[in-house]
Every structure is written in structure tokens, then in C-alpha cells.
C-alpha positions as CSV (number, residue, x, y, z in Angstrom):
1,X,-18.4,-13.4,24.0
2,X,-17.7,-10.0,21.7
3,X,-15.5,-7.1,21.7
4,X,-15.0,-4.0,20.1
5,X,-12.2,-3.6,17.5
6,X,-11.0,-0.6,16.7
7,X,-8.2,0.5,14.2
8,X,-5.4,0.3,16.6
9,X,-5.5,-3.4,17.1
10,X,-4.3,-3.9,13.9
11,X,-1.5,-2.0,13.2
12,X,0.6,-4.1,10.6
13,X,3.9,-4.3,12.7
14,X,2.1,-6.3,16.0
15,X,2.9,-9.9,15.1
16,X,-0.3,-11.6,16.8
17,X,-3.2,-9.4,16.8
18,X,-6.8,-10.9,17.6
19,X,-7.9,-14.5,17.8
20,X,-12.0,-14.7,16.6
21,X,-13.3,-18.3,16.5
22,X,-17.0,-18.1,14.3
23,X,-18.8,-21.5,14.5
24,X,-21.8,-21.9,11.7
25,X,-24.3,-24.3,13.1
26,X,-25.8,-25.2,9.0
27,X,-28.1,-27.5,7.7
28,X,-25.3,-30.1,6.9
29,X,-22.7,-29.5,9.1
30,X,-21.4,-27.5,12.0
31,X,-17.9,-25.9,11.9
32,X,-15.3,-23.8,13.8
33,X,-12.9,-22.0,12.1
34,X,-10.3,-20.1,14.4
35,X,-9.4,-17.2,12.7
36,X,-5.8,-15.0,13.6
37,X,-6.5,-11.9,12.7
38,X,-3.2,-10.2,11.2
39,X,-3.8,-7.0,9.7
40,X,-6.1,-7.3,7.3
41,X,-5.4,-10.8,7.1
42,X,-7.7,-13.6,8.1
43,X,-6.1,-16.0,8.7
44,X,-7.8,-19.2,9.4
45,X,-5.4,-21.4,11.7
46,X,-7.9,-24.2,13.2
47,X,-10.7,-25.7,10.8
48,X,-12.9,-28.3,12.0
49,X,-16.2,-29.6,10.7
50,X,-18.6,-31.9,11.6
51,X,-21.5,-33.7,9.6
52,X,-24.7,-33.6,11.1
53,X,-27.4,-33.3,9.1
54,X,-29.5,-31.2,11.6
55,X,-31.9,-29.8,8.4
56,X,-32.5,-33.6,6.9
57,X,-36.1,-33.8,7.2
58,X,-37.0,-30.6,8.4
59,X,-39.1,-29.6,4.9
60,X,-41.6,-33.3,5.5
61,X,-41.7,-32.9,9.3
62,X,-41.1,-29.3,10.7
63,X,-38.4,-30.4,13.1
64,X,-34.1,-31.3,13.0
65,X,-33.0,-34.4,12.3
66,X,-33.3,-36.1,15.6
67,X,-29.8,-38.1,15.4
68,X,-28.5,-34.7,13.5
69,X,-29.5,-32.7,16.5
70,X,-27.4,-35.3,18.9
71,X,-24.4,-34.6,16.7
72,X,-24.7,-31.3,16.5
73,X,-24.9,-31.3,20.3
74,X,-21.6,-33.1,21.2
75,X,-19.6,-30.5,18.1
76,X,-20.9,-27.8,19.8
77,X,-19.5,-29.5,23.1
78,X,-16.1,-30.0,21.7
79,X,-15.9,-26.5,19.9
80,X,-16.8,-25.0,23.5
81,X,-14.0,-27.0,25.0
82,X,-11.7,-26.3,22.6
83,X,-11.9,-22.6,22.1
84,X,-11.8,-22.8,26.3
85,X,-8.8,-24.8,26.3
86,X,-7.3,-22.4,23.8
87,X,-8.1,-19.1,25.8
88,X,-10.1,-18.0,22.9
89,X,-13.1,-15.4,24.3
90,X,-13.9,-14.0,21.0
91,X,-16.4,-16.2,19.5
92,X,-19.3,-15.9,17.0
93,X,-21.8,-18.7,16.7
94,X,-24.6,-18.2,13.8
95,X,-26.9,-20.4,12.7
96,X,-28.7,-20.3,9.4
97,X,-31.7,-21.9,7.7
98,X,-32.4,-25.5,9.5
99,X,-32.5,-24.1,12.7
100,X,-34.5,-21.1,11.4
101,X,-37.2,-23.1,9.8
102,X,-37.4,-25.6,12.2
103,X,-40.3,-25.3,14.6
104,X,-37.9,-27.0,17.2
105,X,-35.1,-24.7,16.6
106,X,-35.8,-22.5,19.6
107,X,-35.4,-25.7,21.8
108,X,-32.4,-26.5,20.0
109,X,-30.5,-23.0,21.1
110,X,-32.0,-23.3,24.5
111,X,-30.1,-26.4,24.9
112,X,-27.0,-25.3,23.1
113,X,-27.1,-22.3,26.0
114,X,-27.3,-24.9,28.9
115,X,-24.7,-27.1,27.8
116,X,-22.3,-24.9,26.5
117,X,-23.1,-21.4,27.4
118,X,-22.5,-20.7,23.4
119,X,-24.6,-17.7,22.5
120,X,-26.1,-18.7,18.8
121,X,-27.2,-16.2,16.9
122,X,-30.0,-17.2,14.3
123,X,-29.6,-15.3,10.9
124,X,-32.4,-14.4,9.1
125,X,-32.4,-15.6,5.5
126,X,-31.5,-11.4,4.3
127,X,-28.8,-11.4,7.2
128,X,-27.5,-15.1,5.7
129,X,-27.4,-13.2,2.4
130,X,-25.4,-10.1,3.4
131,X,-22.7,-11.8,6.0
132,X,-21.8,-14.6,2.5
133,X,-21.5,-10.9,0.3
134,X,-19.2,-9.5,3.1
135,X,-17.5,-12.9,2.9
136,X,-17.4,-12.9,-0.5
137,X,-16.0,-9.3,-0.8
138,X,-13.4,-10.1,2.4
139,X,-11.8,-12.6,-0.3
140,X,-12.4,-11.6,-3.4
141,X,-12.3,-7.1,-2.9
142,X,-13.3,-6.5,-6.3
143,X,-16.4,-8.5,-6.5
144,X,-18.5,-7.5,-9.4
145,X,-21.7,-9.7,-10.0
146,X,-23.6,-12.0,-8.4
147,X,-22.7,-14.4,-5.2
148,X,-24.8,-17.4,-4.5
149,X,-24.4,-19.5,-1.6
150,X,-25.7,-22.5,-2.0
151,X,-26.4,-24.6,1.7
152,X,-28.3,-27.3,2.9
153,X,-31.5,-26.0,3.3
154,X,-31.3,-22.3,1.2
155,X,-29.4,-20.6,-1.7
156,X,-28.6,-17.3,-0.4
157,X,-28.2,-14.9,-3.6
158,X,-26.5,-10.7,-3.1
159,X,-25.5,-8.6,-5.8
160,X,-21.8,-7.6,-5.1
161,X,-20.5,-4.3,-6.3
162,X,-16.8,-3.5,-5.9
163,X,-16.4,-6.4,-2.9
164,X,-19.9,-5.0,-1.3
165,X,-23.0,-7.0,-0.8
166,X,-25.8,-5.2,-2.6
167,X,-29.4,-6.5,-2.4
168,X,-29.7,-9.9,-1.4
169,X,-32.4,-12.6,-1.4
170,X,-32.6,-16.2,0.5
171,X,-34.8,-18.9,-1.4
172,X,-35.3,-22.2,-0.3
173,X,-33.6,-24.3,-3.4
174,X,-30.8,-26.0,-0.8
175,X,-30.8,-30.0,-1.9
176,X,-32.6,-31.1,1.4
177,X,-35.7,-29.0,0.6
178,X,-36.1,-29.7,-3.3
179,X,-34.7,-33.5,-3.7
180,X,-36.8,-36.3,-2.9
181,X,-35.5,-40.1,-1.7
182,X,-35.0,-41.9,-5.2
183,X,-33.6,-40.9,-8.5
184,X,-33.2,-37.4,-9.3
185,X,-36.4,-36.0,-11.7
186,X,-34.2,-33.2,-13.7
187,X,-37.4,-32.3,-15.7
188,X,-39.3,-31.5,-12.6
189,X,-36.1,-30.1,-10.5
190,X,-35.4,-27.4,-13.0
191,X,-39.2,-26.4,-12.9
192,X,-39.2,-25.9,-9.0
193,X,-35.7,-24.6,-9.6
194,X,-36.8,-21.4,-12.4
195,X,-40.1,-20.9,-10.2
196,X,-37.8,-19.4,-7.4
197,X,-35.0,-18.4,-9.3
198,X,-38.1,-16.2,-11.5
199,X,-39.8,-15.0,-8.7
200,X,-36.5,-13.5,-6.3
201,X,-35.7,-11.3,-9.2
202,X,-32.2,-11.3,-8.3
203,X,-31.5,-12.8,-11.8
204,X,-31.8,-10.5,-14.6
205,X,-29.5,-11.2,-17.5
206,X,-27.0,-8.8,-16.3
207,X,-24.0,-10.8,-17.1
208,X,-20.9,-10.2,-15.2
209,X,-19.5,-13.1,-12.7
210,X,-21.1,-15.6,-10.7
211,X,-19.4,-15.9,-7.6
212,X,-20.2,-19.6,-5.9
213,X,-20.3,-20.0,-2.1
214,X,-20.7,-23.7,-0.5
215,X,-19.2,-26.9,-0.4
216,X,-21.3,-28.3,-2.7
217,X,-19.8,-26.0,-5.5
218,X,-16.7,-26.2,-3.8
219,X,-17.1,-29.4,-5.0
220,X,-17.4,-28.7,-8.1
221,X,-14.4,-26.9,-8.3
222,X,-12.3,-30.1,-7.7
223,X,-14.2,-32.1,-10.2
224,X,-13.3,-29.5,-12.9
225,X,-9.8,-29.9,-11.3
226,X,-9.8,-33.8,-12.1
227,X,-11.7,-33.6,-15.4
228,X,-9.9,-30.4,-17.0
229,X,-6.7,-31.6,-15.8
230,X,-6.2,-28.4,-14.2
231,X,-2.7,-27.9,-12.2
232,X,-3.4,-26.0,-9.6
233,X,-5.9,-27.5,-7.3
234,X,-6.5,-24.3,-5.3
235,X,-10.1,-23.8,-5.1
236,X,-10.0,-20.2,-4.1
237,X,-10.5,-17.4,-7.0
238,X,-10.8,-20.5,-9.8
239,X,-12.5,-19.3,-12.1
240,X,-14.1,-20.5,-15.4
241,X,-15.7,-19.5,-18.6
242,X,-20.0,-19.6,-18.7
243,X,-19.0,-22.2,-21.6
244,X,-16.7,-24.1,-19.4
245,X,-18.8,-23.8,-16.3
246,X,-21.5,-25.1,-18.5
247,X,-19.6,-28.5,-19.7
248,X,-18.2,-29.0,-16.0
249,X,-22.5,-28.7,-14.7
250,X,-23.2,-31.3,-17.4
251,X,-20.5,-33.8,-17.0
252,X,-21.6,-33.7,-13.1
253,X,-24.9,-35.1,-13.6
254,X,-24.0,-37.2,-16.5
255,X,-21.3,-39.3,-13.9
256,X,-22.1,-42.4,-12.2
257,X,-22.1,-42.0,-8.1
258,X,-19.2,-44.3,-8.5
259,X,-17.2,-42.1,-11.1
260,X,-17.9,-38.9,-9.2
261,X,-16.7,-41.1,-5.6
262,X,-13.4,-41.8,-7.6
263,X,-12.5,-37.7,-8.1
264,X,-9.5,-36.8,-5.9
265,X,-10.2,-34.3,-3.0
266,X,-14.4,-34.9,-3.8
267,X,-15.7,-35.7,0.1
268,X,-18.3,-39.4,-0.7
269,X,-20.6,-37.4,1.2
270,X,-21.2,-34.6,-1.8
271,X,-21.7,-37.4,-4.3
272,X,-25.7,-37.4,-4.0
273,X,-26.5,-34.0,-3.9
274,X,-23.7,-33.0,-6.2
275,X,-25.4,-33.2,-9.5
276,X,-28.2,-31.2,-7.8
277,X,-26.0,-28.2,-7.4
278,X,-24.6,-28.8,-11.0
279,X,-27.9,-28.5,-12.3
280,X,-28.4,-25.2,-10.2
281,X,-25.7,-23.7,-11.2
282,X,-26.7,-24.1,-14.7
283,X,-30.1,-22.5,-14.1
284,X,-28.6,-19.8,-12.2
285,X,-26.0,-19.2,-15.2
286,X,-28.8,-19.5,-17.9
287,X,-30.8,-17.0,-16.1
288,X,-27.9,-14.2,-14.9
289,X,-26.3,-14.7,-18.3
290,X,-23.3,-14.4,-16.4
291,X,-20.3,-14.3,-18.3
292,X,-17.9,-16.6,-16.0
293,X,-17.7,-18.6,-12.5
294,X,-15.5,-17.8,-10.0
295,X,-15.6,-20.0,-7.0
296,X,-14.7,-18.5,-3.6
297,X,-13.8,-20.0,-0.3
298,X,-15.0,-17.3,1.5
299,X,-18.2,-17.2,2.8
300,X,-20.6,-16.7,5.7
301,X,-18.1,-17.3,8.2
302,X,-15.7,-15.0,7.0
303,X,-18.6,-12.0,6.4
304,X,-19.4,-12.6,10.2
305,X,-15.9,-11.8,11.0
306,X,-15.6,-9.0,8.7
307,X,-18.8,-7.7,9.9
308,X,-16.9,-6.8,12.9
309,X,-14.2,-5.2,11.8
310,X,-13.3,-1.1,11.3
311,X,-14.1,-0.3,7.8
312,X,-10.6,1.1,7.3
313,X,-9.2,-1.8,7.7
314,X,-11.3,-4.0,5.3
315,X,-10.1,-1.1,3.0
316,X,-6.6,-2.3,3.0
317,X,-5.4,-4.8,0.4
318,X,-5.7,-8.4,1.7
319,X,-2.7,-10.0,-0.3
320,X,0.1,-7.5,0.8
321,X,-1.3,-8.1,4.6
322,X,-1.4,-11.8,4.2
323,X,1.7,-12.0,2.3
324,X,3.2,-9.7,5.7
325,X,1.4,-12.4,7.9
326,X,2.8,-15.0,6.2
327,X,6.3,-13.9,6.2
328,X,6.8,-11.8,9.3
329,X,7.8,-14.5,11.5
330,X,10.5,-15.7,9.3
331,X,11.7,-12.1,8.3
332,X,15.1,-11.4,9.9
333,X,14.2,-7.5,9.7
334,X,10.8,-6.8,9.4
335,X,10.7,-3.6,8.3
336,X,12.9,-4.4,5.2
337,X,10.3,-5.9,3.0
338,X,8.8,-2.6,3.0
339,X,11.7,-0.7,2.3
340,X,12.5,-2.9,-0.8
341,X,9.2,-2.2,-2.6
342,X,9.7,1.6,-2.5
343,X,13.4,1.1,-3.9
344,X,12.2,-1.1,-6.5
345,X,9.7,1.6,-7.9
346,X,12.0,3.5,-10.4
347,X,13.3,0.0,-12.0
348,X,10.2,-1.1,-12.5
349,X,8.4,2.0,-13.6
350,X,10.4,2.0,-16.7
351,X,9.2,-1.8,-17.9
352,X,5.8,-2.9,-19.3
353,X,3.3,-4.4,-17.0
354,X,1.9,-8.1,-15.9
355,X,-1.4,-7.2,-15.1
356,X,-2.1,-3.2,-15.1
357,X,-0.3,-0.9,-13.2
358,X,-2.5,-1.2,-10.2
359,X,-2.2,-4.8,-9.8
360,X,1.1,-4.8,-10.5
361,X,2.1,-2.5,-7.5
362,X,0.1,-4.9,-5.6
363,X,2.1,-7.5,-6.6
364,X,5.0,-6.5,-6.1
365,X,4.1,-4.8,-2.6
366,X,3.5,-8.5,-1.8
367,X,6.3,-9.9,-3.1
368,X,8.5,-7.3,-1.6
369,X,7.1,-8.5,2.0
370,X,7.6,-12.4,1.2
371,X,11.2,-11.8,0.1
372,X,12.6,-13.8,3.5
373,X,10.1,-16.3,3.4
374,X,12.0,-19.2,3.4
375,X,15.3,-17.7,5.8
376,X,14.5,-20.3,8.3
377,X,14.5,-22.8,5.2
378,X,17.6,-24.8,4.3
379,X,19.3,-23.6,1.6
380,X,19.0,-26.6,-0.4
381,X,15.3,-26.0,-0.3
382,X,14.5,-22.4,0.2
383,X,13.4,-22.2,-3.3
384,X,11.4,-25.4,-3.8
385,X,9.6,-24.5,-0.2
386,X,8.9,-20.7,-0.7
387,X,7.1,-21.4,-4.0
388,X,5.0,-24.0,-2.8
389,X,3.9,-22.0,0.3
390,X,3.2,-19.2,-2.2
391,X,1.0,-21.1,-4.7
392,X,-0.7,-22.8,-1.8
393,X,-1.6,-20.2,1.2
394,X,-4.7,-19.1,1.9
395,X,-4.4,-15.8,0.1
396,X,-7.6,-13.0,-0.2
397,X,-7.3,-11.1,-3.2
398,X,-5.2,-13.1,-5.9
399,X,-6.3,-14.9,-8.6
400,X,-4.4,-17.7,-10.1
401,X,-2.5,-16.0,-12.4
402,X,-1.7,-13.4,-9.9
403,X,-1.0,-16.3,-7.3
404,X,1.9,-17.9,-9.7
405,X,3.6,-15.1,-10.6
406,X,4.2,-13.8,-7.1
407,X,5.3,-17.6,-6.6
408,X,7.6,-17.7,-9.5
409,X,9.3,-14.4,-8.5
410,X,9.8,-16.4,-5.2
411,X,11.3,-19.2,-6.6
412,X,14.2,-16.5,-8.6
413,X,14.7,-14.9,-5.3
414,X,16.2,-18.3,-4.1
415,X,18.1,-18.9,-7.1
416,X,15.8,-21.3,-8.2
417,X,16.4,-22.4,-12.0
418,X,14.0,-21.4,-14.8
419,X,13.5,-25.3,-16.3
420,X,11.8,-25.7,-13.2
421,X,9.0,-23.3,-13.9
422,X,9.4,-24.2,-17.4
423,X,8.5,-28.1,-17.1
424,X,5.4,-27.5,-14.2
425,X,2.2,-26.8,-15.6
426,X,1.2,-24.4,-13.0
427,X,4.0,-21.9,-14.1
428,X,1.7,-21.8,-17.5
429,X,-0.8,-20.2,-15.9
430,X,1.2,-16.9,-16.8
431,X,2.4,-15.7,-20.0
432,X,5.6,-15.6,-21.0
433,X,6.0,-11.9,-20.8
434,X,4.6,-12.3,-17.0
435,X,6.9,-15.1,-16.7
436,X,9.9,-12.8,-17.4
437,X,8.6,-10.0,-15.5
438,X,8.5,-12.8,-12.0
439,X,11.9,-13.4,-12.9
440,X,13.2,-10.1,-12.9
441,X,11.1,-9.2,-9.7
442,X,13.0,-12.4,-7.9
443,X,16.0,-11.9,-9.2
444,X,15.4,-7.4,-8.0
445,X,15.0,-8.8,-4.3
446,X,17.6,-11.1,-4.2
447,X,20.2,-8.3,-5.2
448,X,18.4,-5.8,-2.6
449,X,18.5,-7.8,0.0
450,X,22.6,-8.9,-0.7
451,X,23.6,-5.3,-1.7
452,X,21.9,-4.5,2.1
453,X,22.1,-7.3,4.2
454,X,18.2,-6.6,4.7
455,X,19.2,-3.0,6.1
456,X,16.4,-0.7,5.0
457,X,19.4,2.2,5.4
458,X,21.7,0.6,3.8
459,X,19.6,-0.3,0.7
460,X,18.9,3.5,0.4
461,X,22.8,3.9,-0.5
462,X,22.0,2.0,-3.8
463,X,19.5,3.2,-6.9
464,X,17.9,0.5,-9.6
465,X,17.1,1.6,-12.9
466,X,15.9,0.2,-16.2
467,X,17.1,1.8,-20.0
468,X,16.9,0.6,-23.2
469,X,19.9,-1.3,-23.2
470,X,21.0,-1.7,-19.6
471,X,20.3,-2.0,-16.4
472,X,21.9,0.7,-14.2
473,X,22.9,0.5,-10.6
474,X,23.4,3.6,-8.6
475,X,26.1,2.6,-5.7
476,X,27.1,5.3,-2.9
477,X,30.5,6.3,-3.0
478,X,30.5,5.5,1.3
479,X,29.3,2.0,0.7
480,X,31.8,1.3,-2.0
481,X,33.5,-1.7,-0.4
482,X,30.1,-3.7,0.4
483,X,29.6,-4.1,-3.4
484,X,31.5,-7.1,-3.7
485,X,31.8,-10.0,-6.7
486,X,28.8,-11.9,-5.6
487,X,26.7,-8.6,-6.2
488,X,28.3,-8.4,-9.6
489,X,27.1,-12.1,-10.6
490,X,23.8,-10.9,-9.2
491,X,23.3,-7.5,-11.2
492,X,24.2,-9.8,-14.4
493,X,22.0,-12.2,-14.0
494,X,19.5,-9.6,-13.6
495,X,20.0,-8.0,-16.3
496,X,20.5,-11.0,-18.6
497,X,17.2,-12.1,-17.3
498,X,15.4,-9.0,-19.6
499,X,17.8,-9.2,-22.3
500,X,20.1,-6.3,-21.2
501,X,23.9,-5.6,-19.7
502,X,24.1,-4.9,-16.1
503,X,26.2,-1.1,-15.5
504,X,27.7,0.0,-12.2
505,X,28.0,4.0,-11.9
506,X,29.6,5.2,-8.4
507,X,28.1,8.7,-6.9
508,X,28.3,10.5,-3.7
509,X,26.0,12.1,-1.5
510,X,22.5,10.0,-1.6
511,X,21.5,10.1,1.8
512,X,20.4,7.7,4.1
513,X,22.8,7.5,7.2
514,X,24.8,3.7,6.6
């Protein structure tokens, strides 16, 4: 059961705004994901996912996996009694290339109909393509390249252009149609491998980024994590040089099955078909001549949400509206995180930038909404707890460099010390100059919001400004006696934190009503 969205259900101030459950019925599994819909936020706040196996077998005999079909059965049974026991009408159920190909698959969603009155939708193999793209681009806006989802049964390729699916393809190089029972043949796998890759045409040298869709690349991801010694296992916008993506695809199929079981967060049930996809990936890399691989969480499921969605709201940034998901419940006044971000503008348009002047206003748009993220913390632990949530939420739209700033800014707006940062690995992610620009950002909202006392008037009675030599602050002759001695301390540390001298200058008439 649908309905129409429009704009006005998500206005940014409403705290819950739709609940969307999408269930993919695939060739390996079959999963519900109950999305929250905040915003432009997706926020996905139940995940389940079941192992069935419906396409095993369908290539030799035409038909699901008999015991696969059984599974897939009794998942659907529990979704449906689930997303009924949660009130949640909204629900998209797609089904992609098992059921498609199999000449049984009509049975299949006849039955799925009587026993749980779930309406599945089968995708064709171009719709498949298009809904990962829109996935793709829901996470990652940007998007320039090539995405490839790689499934049981398919590998669904799109050209993405600025976070929009272009032309995409569906070619039947998922494990279960190209691997036979026994040791893989890697001479004869990357021959039946370049015959479809050749003849889709989707691959034509034309560099950029490859953008990998799938648990089986997913995979992947946390064996580069393991191997590389990487810090931050977030799998999400982790992204790697062609070289690097080319020594993590080679170490895969060079591991034993009992090396690759070993690898933390690496499910036992990717182990066989893992150095499959490695040796894919290569292929596709090889023939794109793409430049790096970015691996992205967002897929299918998330295009068939987005595909339902006004187009003006897809438009708005997905990190400032998750970061306002994230935080709203926590914020004593809502509103304020807003107001701080336009009162920080003067300071910081005086400095040099982290990442580009768009980003950056991004960033700190984000940050700005996240600055009472941990007010329900104790204060022992505000610091410690608001960075971690940062570095580890599901986040659209960052990448990890982007991701550990805002969470280092975090950290300084809770006083946390910088030999923290200094002695975790993640914080080395970022630069040193980025480093000092987080710290300055934390240490900007945690003066706004003690000069104010989180009152979006109040905070207008005060002005922020970056010289040379010193950073000025502007204080409104009528709020005089609330800058007291802790908002002293706080200007200095700011100001020490960029290597200049904190200066008070008292003026009258700057607005606001206080």
C-alpha cells in the first residue's frame, strides 16, 4: 500500500515525518528495511535480512531454489507481520532478477499475494538499473561515474551524472549464473566475464569513479578495512585508489576460505563467492579505466524510496537534514542550530577553507544543527558519545574526511581535549589545517550557544569576527551582564585555538529584541 508525497510532508521542523518500509525479494536474500523519512533524511531504523537463496539453481533448471523459495516464504510472513504490528501501510516490495528469470516466478508472487497480501513488484533488469542509480545518487548526490550493483543473479551497471542515473544496462555476471560447483576457473571466468562486460557497452575507458552496490563488494570494503588497517570501519563513501582497489581485488582471490572467514565484520556466507566479485571488480576497473572505487551503501532499496519522493526535496542536502534528524530530539531549542550557522558566517568567511567553500558551508550547516547532540548526555561523556555518533551514523552525503571533521568539531564543542584526536587514527583522516579548522568550528558553537543560552535572539545581540591578529567579539551594550567569566575563558580558548588573542568591543543598537 502507496501514497502520494508531496512537499509539505516534509517540512524540516515536523519531528516524525513518514514511515516507508521497502522489502527486496533478491537472488540471495530477502530484506526489510523500515525507513523514517525526516526531511531529506532516510533514515533507516529497522533492518532485517534473511538468506534464502531463492536464485540458486535457477540458471541449470529454470526454476527457485525449492528450499530457498520456503524461506523466502516464511520472511515475507514475518516482514508482513511486522510492518502490521508496527502500523506501517507504506510499503514497497520489489523483486529483481531470480524471480524474473525464473519460469516459476509468477507462481512465486501469486503465492506471496495469498499469504501475505504483499503486492511484489518485479523490476525489469533496466528498472533494477535505474532504482540502484537513484540509490546511489540518494547517498552519494554528487555521483559522477559509473555504479555497478553486483547481486546474486545480475550486475546491474548506470552511468551516474551529478547523483542521476544515466543509461543503464543489467547483464547476467551475478556469482549464481557464472560460477560452477568446484574450484573457481579464473582463466575461463574472466573470459565469460569481458564477453558481457564488451558487449553492454557501458564500459568505455571513461575513467572517473566506480561506484560499487552489493554485499558482495560491501564485503570487500571490510576486508580492505582488516588488511589496510584502515580506522574507520564505515563502509559508506570509502573510497580507494584504482591501484589500491586493484591490490585489495588480488589479495581476495589469493586468500584461503579460511583466511578470508577470519576477517572481522566479513558474513562466512560471502566467503565463496567473494573472490568472484573481486575478480569482477577488476575487470570492470580494467575496462572503465576508472580512476578510484567508492563503495556505497545505498542501493536498490533506497532508489525505490527515492523514486517516490518530490524532486525538491531529493534537491536538498542530505547531511545537513540527517545531521537535523539526528539531533532534533535531543535539541533543547530547535530552532537554534540554525540560527548559529548564519552567526558563524562573518567569522568564518575571513579564514581559509577545509574542503572548498561549498563544502565547507555544508559542513558547518551540519555542524551548526548537531551542536546539542549530546544535551541528554552526561557530562562526563558528552564529548566521547557525540563524536562516536558522529563518525558512526548513517550519514548521505559525507565522505570520510568530511565525516571526521564534523566529528572532531563535535568533540571541541564538548570540551573534549585535543590529545584525544591526536592519539586516534581516525582523527588522521584530516589534515592538520582541517584539524584546526574542526577545532575552531567546536570551540565557535560552544561560545554561541553559552553567550545565548541556545536563544536564537539572544545570540543576534553578539557578532564573531576573524583579523589578522585577533579574534573580535561584538557584545550588545543591553546584554552586557550575560557576558560573564566563563564566556571570557571560552573566547580565549578560541582564539588560542588559531593562534590569535581573543578582543571584546561593547556597542549599542544591534537589533534583535533580547
Amino acid at each position: 500500500m502507496t501514497s502520494q508525497l508531496t512537499p509539505s510532508d516534509f517540512l524540516a521542523e515536523q519531528a516524525i515525518h513518514r514511515d516507508i518500509a521497502v522489502i527486496d525479494v533478491g537472488s540471495n536474500s530477502v530484506r526489510l528495511v523500515h525507513f523514517r523519512v525526516e526531511g531529506r533524511s532516510l533514515w533507516p531504523i529497522f533492518n532485517e535480512k534473511v538468506m534464502a537463496g531463492l536464485g540458486r539453481g535457477v540458471h541449470d533448471t529454470g526454476k527457485l531454489h525449492p528450499e530457498g523459495r520456503d524461506i523466502a516464504l516464511r520472511a515475507l510472513k514475518r516482514f508482513q507481520r511486522l510492518l502490521d504490528a508496527k502500523g506501517v501501510s507504506d510499503r514497497h516490495v520489489v523483486a529483481t532478477a531470480a524471480i524474473r528469470n525464473a519460469s516459476d516466478g509468477p507462481d512465486f508472487i501469486a503465492e506471496v499475494a495469498q499469504r501475505t497480501g504483499l503486492r511484489v513488484r518485479v523490476l525489469s533488469g533496466e528498472d533494477e538499473a535505474r532504482l540502484s542509480g537513484l540509490g546511489v545518487g540518494a547517498g552519494i548526490p554528487d555521483a559522477k561515474g559509473m555504479m555497478g550493483d553486483l547481486g546474486g543473479s545480475s550486475l546491474e551497471l548506470t552511468a551516474m551524472h551529478d547523483g542521476l542515473p544515466g543509461r543503464g544496462v543489467t547483464t547476467a555476471l551475478g556469482p549464481q549464473e557464472i560460477l560452477d560447483d568446484g574450484p573457481m576457473d579464473e582463466a575461463a571466468v574472466i573470459e565469460a566475464i569481458d564477453a558481457q562486460l564488451l558487449a553492454s557497452d557501458q564500459l568505455t575507458g571513461q575513467g572517473g569513479a566506480f561506484y560499487a552496490v552489493g554485499g558482495a563488494w560491501r564485503a570487500l570494503g571490510q576486508l580492505a578495512f582488516a588488511r589496510f588497517a584502515y580506522p574507520l570501519n564505515v563502509v559508506h563513501e570509502f573510497s580507494l585508489t584504482a591501484a589500491r582497489a586493484d591490490e585489495l581485488a588480488r589479495l581476495a582471490t589469493r586468500l584461503s576460505p579460511a583466511s578470508l572467514r577470519g576477517t572481522p565484520g566479513l558474513s562466512s556466507r560471502r566467503v565463496a563467492t567473494l573472490p568472484y566479485a573481486a575478480l569482477l571488480l577488476r575487470r570492470i576497473m580494467l575496462h572503465g579505466r576508472f580512476e578510484r572505487l567508492v563503495f556505497s551503501a545505498f542501493g536498490v532499496r533506497e532508489g525505490v524510496l527515492a523514486s517516490g519522493l518530490p524532486p525538491a526535496l531529493l534537491a536538498q542536502d542530505p547531511l545537513i537534514a540527517g545531521a537535523e534528524a539526528m539531533a532534533r530530539p535531543n535539541a533543547p531549542t530547535p530552532d537554534f542550530g540554525r540560527a548559529l550557522a548564519r552567526w558563524l558566517v562573518p567569522a568564518f568567511g575571513a579564514l581559509e577553507t577545509a574542503f572548498g567553500d561549498a563544502r565547507d558551508q555544508v559542513l558547518h550547516e551540519a555542524a551548526t544543527r548537531l551542536t546539542d547532540l549530546g544535551a541528554r548526555h552526561h557530562p562526563d561523556h558528552r564529548a566521547d558519545l557525540a563524536r562516536g555518533s558522529v563518525l558512526y551514523a548513517p550519514f548521505a552525503g559525507v565522505n570520510h574526511a568530511e565525516r571526521v571533521f564534523l566529528a572532531a568539531a563535535i568533540h571541541y564543542r564538548y570540551a573534549g581535549r585535543r590529545s584525544v584526536l591526536e592519539d586516534n587514527p581516525i582523527f588522521h583522516l584530516i589534515s592538520e589545517e582541517q584539524h584546526n579548522l574542526a577545532q575552531m568550528l567546536g570551540l565557535s558553537l560552544r561560545l554561541g550557544a553559552k553567550l545565548s543560552g541556545r536563544s536564537p535572539a539572544l545570540l543576534d545581540r553578539y557578532s564573531l569576527s576573524v583579523e589578522a591578529d585577533v579574534i573580535r567579539l561584538e557584545v550588545d551594550e543591553s546584554v552586557r551582564d550575560l557576558y560573564v567569566e566563563r564566556s571570557v575563558s571560552l573566547l580565549d580558548q578560541l582564539a588560542a585555538a588559531v593562534g590569535r588573542t581573543g578582543e571584546v568591543v561593547y556597542v549599542t543598537g544591534r537589533g534583535g529584541r533580547a
